[in-house]
C-alpha positions as CSV (number, residue, x, y, z in Angstrom):
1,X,91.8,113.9,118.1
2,X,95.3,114.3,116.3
3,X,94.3,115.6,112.8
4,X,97.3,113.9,109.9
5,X,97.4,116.9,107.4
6,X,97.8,116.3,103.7
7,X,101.3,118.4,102.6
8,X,102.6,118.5,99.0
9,X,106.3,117.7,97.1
10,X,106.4,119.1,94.0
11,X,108.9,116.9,91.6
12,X,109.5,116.7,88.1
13,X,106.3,115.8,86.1
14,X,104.0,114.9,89.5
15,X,102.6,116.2,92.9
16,X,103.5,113.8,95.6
17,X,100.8,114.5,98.1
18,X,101.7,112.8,101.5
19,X,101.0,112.8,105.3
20,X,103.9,112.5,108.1
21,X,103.5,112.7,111.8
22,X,105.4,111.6,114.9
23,X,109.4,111.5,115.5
24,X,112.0,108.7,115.2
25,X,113.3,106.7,112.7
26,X,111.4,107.6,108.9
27,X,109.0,104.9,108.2
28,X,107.6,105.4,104.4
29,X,104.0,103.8,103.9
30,X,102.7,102.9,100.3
31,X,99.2,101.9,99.8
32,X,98.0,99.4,97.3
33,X,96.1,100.1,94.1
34,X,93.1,102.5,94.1
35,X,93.8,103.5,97.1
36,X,95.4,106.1,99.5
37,X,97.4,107.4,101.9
38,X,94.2,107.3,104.1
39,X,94.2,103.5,104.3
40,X,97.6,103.8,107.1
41,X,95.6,106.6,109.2
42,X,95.8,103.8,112.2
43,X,99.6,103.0,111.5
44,X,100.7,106.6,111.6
45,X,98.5,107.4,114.7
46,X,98.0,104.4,117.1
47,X,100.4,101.5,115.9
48,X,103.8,103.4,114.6
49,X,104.0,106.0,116.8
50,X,107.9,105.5,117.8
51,X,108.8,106.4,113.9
52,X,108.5,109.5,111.9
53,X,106.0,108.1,109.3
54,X,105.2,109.3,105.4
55,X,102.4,107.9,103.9
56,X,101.9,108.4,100.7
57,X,99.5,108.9,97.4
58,X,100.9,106.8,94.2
59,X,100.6,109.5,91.6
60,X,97.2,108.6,89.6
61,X,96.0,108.4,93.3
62,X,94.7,110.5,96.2
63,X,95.5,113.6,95.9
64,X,99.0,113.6,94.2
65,X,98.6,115.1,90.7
66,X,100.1,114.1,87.4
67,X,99.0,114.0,83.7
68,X,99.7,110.7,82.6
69,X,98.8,107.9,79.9
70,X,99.5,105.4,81.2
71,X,101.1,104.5,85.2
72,X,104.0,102.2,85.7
73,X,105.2,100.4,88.9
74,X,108.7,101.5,88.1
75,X,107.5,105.0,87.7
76,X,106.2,105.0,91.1
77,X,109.3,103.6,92.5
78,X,111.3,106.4,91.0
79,X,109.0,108.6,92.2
80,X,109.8,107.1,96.0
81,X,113.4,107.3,95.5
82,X,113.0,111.3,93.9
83,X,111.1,111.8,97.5
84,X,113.7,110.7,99.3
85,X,116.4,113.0,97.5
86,X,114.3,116.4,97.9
87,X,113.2,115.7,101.0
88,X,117.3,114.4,102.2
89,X,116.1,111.2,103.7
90,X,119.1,108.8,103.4
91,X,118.0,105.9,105.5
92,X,114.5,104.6,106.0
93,X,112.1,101.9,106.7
94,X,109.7,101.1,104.3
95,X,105.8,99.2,104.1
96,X,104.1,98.2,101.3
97,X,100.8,96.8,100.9
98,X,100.0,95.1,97.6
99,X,100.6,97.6,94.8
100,X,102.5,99.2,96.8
101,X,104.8,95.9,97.7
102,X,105.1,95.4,94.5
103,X,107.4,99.3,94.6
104,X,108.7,97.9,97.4
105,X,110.4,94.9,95.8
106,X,111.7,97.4,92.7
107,X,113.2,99.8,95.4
108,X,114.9,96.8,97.0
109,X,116.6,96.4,93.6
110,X,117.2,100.1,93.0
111,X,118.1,101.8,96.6
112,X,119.0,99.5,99.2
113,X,121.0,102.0,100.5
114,X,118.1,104.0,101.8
115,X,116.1,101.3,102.4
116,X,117.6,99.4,105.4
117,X,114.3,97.4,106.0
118,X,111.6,96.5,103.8
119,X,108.1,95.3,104.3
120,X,106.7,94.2,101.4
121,X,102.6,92.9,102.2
122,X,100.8,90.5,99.6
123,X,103.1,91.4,96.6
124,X,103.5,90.2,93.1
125,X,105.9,90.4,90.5
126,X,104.6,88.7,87.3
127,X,100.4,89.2,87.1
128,X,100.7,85.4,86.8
129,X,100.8,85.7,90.5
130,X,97.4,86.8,91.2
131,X,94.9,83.8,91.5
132,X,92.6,83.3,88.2
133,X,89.4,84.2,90.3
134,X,90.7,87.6,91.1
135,X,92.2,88.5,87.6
136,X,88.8,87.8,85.7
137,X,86.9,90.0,88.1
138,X,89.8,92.8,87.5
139,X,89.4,92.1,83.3
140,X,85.4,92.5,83.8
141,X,85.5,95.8,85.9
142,X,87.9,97.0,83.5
143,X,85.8,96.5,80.4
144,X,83.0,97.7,82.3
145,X,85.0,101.1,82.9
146,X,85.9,101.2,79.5
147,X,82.2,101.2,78.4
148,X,81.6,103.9,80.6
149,X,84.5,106.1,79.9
150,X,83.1,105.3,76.0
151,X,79.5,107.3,76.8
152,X,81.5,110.0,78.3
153,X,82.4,108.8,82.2
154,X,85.4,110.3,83.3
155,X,86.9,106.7,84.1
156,X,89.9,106.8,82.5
157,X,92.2,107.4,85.5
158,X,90.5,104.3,87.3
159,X,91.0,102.4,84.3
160,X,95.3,103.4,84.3
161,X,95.1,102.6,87.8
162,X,94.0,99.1,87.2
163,X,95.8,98.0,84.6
164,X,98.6,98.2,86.5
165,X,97.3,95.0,87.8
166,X,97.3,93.5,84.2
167,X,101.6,94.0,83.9
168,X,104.2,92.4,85.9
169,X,106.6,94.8,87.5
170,X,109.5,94.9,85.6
171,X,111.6,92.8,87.7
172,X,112.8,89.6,86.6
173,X,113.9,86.3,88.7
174,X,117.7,87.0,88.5
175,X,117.4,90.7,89.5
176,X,115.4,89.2,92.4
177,X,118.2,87.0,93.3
178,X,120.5,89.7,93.3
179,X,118.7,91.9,96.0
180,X,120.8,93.0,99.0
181,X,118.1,94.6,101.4
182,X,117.0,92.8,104.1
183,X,112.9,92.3,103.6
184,X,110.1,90.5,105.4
185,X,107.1,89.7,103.0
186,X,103.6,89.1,104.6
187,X,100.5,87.4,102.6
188,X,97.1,86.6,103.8
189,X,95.5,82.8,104.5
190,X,93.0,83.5,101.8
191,X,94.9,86.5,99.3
192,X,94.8,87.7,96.0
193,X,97.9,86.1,95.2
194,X,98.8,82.8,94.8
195,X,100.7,81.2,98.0
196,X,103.6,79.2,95.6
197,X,104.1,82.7,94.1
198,X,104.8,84.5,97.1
199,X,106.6,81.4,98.4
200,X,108.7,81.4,95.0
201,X,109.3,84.8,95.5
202,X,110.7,84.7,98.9
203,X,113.1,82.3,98.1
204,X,114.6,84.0,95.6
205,X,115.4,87.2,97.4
206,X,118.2,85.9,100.0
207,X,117.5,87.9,102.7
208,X,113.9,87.8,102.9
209,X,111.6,86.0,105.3
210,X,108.1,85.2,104.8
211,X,104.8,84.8,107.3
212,X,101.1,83.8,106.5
213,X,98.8,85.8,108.3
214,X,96.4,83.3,109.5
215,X,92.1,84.5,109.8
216,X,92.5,87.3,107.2
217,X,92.5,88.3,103.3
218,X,93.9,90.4,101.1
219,X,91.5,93.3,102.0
220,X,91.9,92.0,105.9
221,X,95.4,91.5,106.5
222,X,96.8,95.3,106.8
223,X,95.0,95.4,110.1
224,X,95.3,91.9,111.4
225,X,97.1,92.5,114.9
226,X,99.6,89.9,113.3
227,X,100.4,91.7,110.5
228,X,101.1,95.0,113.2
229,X,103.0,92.5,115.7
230,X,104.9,90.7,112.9
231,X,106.0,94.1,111.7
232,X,106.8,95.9,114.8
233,X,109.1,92.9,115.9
234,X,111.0,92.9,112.7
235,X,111.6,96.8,112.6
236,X,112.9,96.5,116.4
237,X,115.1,93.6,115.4
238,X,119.0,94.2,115.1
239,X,120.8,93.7,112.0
């Protein structure tokens, strides 16, 4: 069995720890929050086999390694584009699940140069965009964390990591009006965010298009052999 090995980029204040494999087109893959590079395993070995993928650890997660207080979806975004520059990569496809479509939507405003097609899965850009239900379980198991980390549980990374989910992105409605890069945003029958959000959203960006993944949820939906289909038929389209 193919073995994906971890490899390392060292930038200015963090360790990008990442895993390529295969030939092609570069494919970049960004997993969603408290999670890892681990979660695309099946995308970089079975589904996207025709591109040279990258998946990669958020620094705060995996294995990357960074001395923070306090992580930022613009910092991770910068922290895409930095990869890009070290590692000369001036034109590249790009999926993002949750947290990690939320970068995708700030490096669609930042670097549409590189990135000539975005896929951006269940994202948000204002935490008003994630359904009640899901942001009151978020606020509980963050104060639970915070007692812990108060009797001396070393929480406090998991605690950065999930307040990113308490922030909106940094991008506001008329920045995503003014996006250039072509994107196709994916959401789940029954997600995490709100379906008028992600339907608002879409409509700003002008060239984005939008499906609903039907039988899954936000946990589901990376998986779903829509979600692989959808995505392999929009990067083989022609722009």
């Amino acid at each position: 069995m193919t073995k994906l090995n971890t490899e390392y980029l060292d930038l200015r204040d963090v360790r990008i720890a990442y895993r390529k494999y295969g030939n092609g087109p570069t494919l970049i893959l960004l997993h969603g929050n408290s999670e890892s590079k681990r979660i695309f395993s099946r995308y970089q070995l079975k589904h996207f086999t025709k591109y040279h993928t990258i998946a990669v650890d958020s620094r705060g997660h995996g294995q990357s390694q960074s001395n923070d207080e306090e992580y930022s979806i613009n910092q991770y975004s910068d922290d895409v584009i930095n990869l890009c520059k070290a590692k000369d990569i001036k034109s590249a496809y790009i999926i993002g699940y949750s947290d990690g479509g939320n970068i995708t939507l700030l490096l669609a405003k930042k670097a549409p140069e590189i990135f000539k097609k975005i896929v951006a899965i269940s994202p948000n850009y204002l935490v008003s965009g994630t359904t009640d239900k899901a942001l009151k379980l978020f606020k509980t198991i963050i104060k639970i964390m915070t007692l812990l980390k108060d009797i001396g549980f070393k929480v406090k990374k998991s605690i950065m990591r999930l307040n990113l989910m308490m922030n909106d992105i940094g991008i506001t409605e008329d920045e995503l009006t003014n996006i250039k890069a072509d994107m196709k945003i994916l959401y789940a029958e029954k997600d995490l965010i709100k379906e008028n959000h992600i339907q608002k959203m879409a409509s700003l960006i002008p060239n984005a298009s939008l499906n609903r993944i039907k039988g899954c949820n936000h946990m589901t939906i990376l998986n779903k052999e829509e979600t692989i289909e959808t995505i392999k038929n929009y990067l083989n389209e022609k722009t």
